[in-house]
LOLUMTI-836644 format. One record per residue (C-alpha): x, y, z. Coordinates in pm, whole numbers. Layout:
! residues N
REC       x       y       z
REC       X       Y       Z
...
***
This chain:
! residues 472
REC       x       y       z
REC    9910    5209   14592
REC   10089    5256   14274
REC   10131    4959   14006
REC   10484    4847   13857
REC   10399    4819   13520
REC   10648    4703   13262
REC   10817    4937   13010
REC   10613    4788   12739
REC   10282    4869   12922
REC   10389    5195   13066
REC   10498    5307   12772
REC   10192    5199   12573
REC    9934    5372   12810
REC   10128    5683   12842
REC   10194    5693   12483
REC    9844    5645   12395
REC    9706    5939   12666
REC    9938    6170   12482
REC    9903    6062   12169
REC    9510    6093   12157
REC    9568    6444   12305
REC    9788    6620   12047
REC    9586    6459   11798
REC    9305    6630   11888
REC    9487    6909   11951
REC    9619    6939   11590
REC    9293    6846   11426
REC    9158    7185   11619
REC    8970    7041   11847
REC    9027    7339   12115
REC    9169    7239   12454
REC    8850    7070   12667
REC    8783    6808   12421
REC    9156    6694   12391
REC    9205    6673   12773
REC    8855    6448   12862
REC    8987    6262   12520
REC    9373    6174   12666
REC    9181    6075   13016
REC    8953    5871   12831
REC    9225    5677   12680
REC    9461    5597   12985
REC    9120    5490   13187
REC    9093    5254   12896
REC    9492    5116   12910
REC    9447    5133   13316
REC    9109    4894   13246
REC    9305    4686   12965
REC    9614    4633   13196
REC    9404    4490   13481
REC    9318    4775   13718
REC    8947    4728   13848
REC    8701    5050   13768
REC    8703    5126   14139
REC    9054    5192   14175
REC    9055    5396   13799
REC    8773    5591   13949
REC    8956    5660   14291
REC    9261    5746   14119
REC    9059    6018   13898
REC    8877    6161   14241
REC    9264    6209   14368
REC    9426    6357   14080
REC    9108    6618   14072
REC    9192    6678   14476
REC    9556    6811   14392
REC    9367    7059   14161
REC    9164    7202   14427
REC    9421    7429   14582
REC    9495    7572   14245
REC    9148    7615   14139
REC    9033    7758   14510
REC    9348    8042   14409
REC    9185    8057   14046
REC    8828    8149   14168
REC    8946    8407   14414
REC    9150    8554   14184
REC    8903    8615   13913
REC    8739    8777   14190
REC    8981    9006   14250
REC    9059    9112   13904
REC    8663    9204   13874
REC    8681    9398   14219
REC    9048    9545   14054
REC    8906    9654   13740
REC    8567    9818   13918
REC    8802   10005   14167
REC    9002   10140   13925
REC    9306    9926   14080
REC    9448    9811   13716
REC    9279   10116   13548
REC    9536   10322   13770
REC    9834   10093   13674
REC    9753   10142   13294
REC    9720   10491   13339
REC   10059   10502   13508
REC   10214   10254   13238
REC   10088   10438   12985
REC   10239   10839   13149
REC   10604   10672   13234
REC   10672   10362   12945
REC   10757   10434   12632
REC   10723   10145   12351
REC   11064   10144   12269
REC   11169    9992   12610
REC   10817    9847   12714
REC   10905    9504   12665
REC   11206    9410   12850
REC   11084    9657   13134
REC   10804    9459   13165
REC   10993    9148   13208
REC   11225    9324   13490
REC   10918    9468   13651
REC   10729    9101   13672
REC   11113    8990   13766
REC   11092    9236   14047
REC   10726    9152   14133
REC   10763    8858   14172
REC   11125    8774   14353
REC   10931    9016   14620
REC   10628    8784   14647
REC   10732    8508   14559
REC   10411    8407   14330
REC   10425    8380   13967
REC   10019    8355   13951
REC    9960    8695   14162
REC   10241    8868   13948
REC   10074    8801   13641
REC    9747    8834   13742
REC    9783    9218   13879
REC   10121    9324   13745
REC   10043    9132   13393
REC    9704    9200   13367
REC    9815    9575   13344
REC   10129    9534   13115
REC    9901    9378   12875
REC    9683    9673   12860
REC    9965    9907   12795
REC   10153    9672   12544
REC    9795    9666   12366
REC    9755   10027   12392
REC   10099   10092   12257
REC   10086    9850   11967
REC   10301    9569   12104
REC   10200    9195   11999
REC   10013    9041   12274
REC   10186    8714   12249
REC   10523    8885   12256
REC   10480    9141   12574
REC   10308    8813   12717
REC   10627    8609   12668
REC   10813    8897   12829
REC   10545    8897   13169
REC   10581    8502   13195
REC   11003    8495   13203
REC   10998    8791   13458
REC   10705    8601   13670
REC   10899    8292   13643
REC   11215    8434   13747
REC   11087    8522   14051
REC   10920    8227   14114
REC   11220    8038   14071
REC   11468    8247   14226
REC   11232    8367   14539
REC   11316    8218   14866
REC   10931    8303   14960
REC   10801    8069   14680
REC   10693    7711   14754
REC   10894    7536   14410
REC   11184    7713   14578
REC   11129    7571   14863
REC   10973    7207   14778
REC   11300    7178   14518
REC   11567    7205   14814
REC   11359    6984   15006
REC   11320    6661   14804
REC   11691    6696   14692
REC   11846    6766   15068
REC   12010    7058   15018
REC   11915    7380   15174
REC   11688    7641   15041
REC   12002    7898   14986
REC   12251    7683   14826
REC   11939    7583   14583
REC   11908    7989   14537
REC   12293    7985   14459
REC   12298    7725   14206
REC   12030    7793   14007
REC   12194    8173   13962
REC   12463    7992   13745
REC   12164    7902   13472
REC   11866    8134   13586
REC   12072    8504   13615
REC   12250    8456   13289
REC   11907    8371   13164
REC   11723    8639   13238
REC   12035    8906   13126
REC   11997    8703   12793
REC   11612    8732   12768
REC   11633    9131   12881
REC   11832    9194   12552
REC   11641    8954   12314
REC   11306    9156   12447
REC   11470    9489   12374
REC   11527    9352   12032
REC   11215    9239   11965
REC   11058    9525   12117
REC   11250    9783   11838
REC   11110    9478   11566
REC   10767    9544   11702
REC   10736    9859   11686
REC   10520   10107   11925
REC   10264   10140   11659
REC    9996   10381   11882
REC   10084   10732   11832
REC   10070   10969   12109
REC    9738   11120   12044
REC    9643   10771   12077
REC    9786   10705   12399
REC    9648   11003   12571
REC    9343   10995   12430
REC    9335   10627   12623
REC    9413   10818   12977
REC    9173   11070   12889
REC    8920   10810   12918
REC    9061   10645   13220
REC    9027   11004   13390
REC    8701   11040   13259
REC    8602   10663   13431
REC    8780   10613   13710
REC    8915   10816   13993
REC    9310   10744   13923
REC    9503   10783   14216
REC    9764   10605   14458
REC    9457   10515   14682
REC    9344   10254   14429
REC    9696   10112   14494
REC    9601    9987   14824
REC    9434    9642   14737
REC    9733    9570   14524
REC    9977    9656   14850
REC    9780    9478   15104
REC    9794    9149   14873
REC   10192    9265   14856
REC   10238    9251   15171
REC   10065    8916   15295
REC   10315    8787   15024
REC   10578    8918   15186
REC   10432    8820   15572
REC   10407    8446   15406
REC   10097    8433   15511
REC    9898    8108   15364
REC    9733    8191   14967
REC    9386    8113   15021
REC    9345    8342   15343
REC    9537    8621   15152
REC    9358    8618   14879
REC    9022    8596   15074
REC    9160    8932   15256
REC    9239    9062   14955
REC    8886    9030   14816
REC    8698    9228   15103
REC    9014    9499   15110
REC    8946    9521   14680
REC    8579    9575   14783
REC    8624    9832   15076
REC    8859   10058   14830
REC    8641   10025   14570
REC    8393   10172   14760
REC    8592   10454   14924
REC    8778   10563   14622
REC    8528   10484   14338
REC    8184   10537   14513
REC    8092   10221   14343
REC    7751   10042   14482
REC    7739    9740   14646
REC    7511    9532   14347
REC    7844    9662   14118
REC    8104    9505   14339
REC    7876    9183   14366
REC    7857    9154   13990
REC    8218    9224   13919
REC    8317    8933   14141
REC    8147    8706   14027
REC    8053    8816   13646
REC    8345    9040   13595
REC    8310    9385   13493
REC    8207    9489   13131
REC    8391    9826   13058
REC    8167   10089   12921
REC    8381   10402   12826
REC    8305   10482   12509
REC    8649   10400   12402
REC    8655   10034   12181
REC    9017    9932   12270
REC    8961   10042   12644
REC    8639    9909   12674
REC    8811    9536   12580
REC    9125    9576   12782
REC    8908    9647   13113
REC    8630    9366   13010
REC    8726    9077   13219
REC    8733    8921   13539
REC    8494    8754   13768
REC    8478    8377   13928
REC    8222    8315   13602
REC    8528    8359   13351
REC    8725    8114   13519
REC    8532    7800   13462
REC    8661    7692   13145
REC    8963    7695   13261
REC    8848    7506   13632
REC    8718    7240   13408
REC    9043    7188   13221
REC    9234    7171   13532
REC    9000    6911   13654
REC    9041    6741   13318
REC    9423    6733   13346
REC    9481    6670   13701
REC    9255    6377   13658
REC    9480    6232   13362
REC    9777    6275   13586
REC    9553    6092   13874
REC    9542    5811   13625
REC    9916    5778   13543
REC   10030    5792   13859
REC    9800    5547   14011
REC    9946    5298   13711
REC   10239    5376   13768
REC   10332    5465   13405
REC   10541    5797   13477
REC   10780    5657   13779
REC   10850    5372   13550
REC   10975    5525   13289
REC   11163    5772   13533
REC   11337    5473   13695
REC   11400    5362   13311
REC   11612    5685   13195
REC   11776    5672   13560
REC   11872    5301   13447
REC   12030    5431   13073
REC   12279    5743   13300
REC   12667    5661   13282
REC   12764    5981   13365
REC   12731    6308   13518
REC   12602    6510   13279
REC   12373    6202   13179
REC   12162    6210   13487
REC   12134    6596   13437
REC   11987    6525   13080
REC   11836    6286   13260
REC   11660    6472   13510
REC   11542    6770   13267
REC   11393    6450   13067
REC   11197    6312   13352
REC   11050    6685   13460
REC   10939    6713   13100
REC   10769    6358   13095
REC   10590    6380   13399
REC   10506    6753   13341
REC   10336    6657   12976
REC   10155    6371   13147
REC   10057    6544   13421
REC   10043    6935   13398
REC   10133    6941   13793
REC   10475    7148   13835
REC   10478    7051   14142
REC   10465    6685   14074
REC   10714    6759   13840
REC   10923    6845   14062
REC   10840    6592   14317
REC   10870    6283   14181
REC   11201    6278   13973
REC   11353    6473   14285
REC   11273    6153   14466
REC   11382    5904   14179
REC   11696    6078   14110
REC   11846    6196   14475
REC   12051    5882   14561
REC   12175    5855   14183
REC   12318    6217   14247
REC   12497    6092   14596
REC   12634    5779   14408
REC   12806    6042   14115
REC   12954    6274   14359
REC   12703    6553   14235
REC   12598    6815   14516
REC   12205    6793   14575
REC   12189    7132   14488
REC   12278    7007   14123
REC   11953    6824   14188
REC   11735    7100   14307
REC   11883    7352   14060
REC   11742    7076   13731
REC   11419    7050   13917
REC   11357    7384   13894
REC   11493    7448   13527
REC   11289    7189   13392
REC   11012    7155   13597
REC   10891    7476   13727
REC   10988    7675   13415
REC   10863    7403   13128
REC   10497    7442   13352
REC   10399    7739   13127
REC   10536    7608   12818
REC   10250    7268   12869
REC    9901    7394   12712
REC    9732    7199   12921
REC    9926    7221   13257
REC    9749    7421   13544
REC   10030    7750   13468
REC    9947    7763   13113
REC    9587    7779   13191
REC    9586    7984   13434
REC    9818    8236   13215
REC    9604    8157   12951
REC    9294    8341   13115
REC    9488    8616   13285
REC    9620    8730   12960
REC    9426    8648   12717
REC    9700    8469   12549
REC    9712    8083   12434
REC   10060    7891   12532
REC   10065    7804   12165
REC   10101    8151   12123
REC   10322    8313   12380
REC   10599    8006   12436
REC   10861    8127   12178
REC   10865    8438   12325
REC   10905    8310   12739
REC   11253    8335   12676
REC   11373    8287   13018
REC   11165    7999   13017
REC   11329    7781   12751
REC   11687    7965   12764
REC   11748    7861   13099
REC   11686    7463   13045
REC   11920    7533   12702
REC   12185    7664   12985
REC   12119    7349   13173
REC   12145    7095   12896
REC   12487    7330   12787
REC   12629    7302   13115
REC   12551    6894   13157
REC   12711    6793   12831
REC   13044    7027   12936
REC   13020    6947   13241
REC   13025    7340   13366
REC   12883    7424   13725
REC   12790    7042   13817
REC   12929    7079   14143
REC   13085    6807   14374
REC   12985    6734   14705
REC   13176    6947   14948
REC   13220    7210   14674
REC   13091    7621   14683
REC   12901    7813   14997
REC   12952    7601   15342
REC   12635    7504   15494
REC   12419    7235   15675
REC   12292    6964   15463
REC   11948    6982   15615
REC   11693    7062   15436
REC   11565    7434   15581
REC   11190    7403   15662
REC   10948    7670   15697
REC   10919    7991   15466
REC   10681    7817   15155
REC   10458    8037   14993
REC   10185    7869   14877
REC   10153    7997   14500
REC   10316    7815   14142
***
């Protein structure tokens, strides 16, 4: 059960957690260290404030539970990318990226393809960990920045994930606000479409700034190697369609993704010949590319449960800090304390995008983020005459775009690892990730598209159940 702490204490321990950690972070201490340090420290305020070990220890065990899902997806995905990379699955999608992109337009392409991608799955983490994996190789192969054409994967994946009626946060967001699941898609189109139109031409600018600095001898001389390596074909598509179209089925995460390990396998031995000890040690070590060519040979290294466990230990790091805080109560009480400071309308907007970042920064959980001020915050929206789907639109703007923007929240490690990209690296260029919260902050202090209840698209008030895809 959680504590009500006062402001003084809830502010003290938070403050402290976060504190410790970007101290650590700034003084270079990588990302591990500054994690166990932050979950040190509220442990210690829990223990100072009163809270008996055995409850502290309980509340760490829990937090780590809600990371299980997301490291269970982690694991079989680094599987996949292995089995991918020995099949010649992403080989083929570099190879094709590399015959029909040209780096003058790669950039905001690849943010409309991962836009695409992903409104069709639903799943930020499967676009970018197929779709982006790829991208990256071409951008690298054509001379584009990493962090850049990684900025430009994350805003298309995001989009999707947003705007996606298969996607659990657009689902969960409706749900906790009590509107349905299409006025929530409506709504956020009045921030998230303009958005995206925005990012597009800032990545076509910044593509032309970048330059395509591989030269076409360069480039073929890559898919020469490819063809000498791999059999490139549509065949090796097939892993990559079957995970498609589980997406689209809504079929549960962790049984797709299982199915799409032993389909990766099967293909990889039909269209690769590959031998059973190779598939074996690309799921689970990854697979070490050995072409001959040096900037092939690192785009294709990767992959493999193995190379996920930094990153499984820094999600069990951070969800265990945000077990902490919740158990003490620290975030919801200083989410009931900005709900107490709203006198208007486009107050408990700012509000809201304020509470998503707080518990997103002490937490790293989107989800939770999206959660717990869309339960603090849904009878304040009744009481202003503000349409849930005000509500569920600021959820989603704050909290499910500002996940990949958090170093240490579960997106921004996960994105971290697929590719090969730090958030401290890549968040000035996720446009449509910090543009669209700008839009919402814009629109709350005009007070443009805060809708009334009773106002736009007729429909039930219930909220529409069924239809999650389990994915960020």
């Amino acid at each position: 059960m959680e504590e009500k702490p006062s402001l003084g204490r809830a502010l003290a321990t938070f403050g402290s957690a976060v504190a410790v950690l970007l101290v650590s972070l700034r003084l270079g201490a990588g990302m591990h260290l500054p994690v166990v340090l932050g979950t040190v420290t509220a442990c210690v305020a829990a223990s100072l404030s009163g809270l008996k070990w055995n409850r502290i220890q309980a509340a760490l065990f829990r937090g780590v539970q809600d990371g299980l899902p997301a490291i269970s997806i982690l694991l079989l995905v680094g599987m996949i990318v292995g089995l991918w990379l020995v099949g010649g699955t992403i080989p083929t999608l570099i190879w094709y990226g590399l015959s029909w992109l040209s780096p003058g337009v790669l950039v905001p392409a690849a943010c409309l393809l991962a836009a695409v991608a992903s409104t069709a799955t639903g799943t930020s983490f499967g676009t970018i960990s197929t779709l982006g994996i790829a991208l990256m190789g071409v951008s690298e192969a054509s001379g584009i920045p990493s962090p850049l054409m990684a900025g430009a994967i994350v805003s298309g994946a995001y989009f999707g994930d947003k705007m996606s009626p298969l996607s659990d946060t657009t689902n969960v967001a409706p749900a906790v606000s009590g509107t349905t699941v299409y006025e929530h898609i409506h709504s956020m189109m009045f921030t998230t479409v303009p958005s995206l139109a925005i990012s597009v031409v800032g990545f076509y600018f910044l593509g032309l700034s970048a330059g395509g600095r591989a030269d076409a001898a360069s480039i073929e001389s890559l898919k020469h190697s490819l063809e000498a390596n791999f059999n490139i074909g549509p065949m090796t598509l097939l892993p990559a369609l079957a995970i498609l179209a589980m997406s689209i089925k809504k079929l549960p995460a962790l049984p797709s993704l299982a199915a799409g390990v032993l389909v990766s396998a099967l293909s990889a031995l039909a269209t690769q010949g590959a031998r059973v000890q190779s598939l074996a040690r690309a799921a689970t070590n990854g697979f070490t590319g050995q072409t001959g060519h040096q900037v092939l040979d690192t785009l294709l290294t990767r992959g493999g449960m193995m190379s996920m466990l930094p990153t499984v230990l820094l999600i069990l790091a951070a969800t265990a800090l945000g077990g902490v805080l919740k158990e003490t109560g620290t975030v919801r009480r200083l989410v009931e304390e900005l709900l107490l400071k709203v006198k208007s309308r486009g107050g408990l907007v700012l509000a809201t995008i304020s509470s998503c970042s707080l518990t997103l920064v002490a937490s790293g959980n989107q989800m939770l983020a999206i959660i717990l001020p869309g339960q603090s915050f849904k009878d304040a929206f009744a009481m202003r005459d503000l349409h849930p789907k005000v509500l569920s639109r600021t959820l989603e703007d704050a909290g499910t775009l500002g996940a990949a923007l958090i170093p240490w929240s579960t997106a921004a490690l996960f994105i971290q690892e697929m590719l090969k990209v730090p958030s401290t690296s890549y968040w000035k260029y996720a446009l449509l990730n910090w543009i669209t919260p700008l839009i919402a902050v814009i629109y709350a202090l005009t007070g443009t598209c805060l809708f009334r209840l009773g106002e736009g698209p007729k429909g039930t008030m219930e909220n529409l159940q069924g239809g999650i895809h389990s994915d960020n």
